[in-house]
Structures are given as C-alpha cells and as structure tokens.
N, C-alpha and C positions, 0 to 999 in steps of 0.2 A: 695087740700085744707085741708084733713083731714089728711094729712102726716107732714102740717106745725104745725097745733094745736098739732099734737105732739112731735113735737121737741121743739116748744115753751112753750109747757107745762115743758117737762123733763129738759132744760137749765133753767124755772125760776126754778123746785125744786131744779139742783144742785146750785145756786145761793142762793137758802135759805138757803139750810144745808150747806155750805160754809162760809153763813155769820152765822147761830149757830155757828159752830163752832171757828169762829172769826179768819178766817182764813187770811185775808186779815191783822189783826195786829200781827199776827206770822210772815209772810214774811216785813212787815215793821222791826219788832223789830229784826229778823234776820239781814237785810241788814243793816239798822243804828246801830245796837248795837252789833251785835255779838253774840245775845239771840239765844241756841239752841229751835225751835220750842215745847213750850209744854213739858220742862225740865228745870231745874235750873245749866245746863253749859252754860260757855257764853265761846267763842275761841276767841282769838286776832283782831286786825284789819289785820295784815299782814295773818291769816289763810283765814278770812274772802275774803278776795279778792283773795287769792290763788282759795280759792274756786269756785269762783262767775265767775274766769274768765277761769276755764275751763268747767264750764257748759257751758258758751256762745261759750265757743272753739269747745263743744260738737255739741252743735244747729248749729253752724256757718258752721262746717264742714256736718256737714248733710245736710243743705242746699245748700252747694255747690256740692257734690255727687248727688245731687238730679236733679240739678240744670244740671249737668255736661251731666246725664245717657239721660236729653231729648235735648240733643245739637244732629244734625243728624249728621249722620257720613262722609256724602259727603263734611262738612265745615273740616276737615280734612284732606282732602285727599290732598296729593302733587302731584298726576299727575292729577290736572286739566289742562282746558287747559284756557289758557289767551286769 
C-alpha cells in the first residue's frame, strides 16, 4: 500500500510540472502546426510528417523486437513432428 501512494504521489507531481510547463500544447502546436517546441522555428508539413513517422517507425519496430525476443523458440522449429 505504501509503495502505491508513492507512485501515485510522483505521477501526479510529474503531471503537474508537465502541465507548468505546458507541455501538452508544445506537442499539440507541434503536430498541427509545425511549431518547434519552445522556439520560434516552425519546419514544413512534409518535414513534419517525415518526422512523426519515423518516431512511430522507431516505437513500432521496438515493439516488434520485443514482441519477437518473447515468442519461444520451439514455434520455430521445422523439425517438429506433425
């Protein structure tokens, strides 16, 4: 019990200083506009989605690695027997 009040204590502070810092309308103004977080460069729509879609190429592939390394190795194997 006293291992959850502190996890739920330390998610709500980073949740506060997250929303101090207004973090939530950097990543908005990033994805719809092309606003670099917290500077006054903005990049293209075509950088923009350049970008966006090899983060998720990055995550994607991690989770399939991941995904992959706890598959057991007896589902592989060609000399089973039928």
């Amino acid at each position: 019990m006293r291992k959850a009040i502190i996890i739920a204590s330390l998610v709500g502070s980073g949740l506060m200083i997250l929303d101090s810092l207004n973090v939530g309308s950097a990543i908005a103004g990033f994805l719809l506009g092309g606003v670099i977080p917290y500077t006054n460069y903005v990049i293209t729509p075509d950088q923009t989605l350049a970008l966006i879609f090899f983060i998720s190429g990055f995550f994607m592939s991690r989770a399939v690695v991941a995904i992959a390394v706890r598959v057991p190795a007896h589902l592989f194997d060609k000399h089973q027997d039928a």
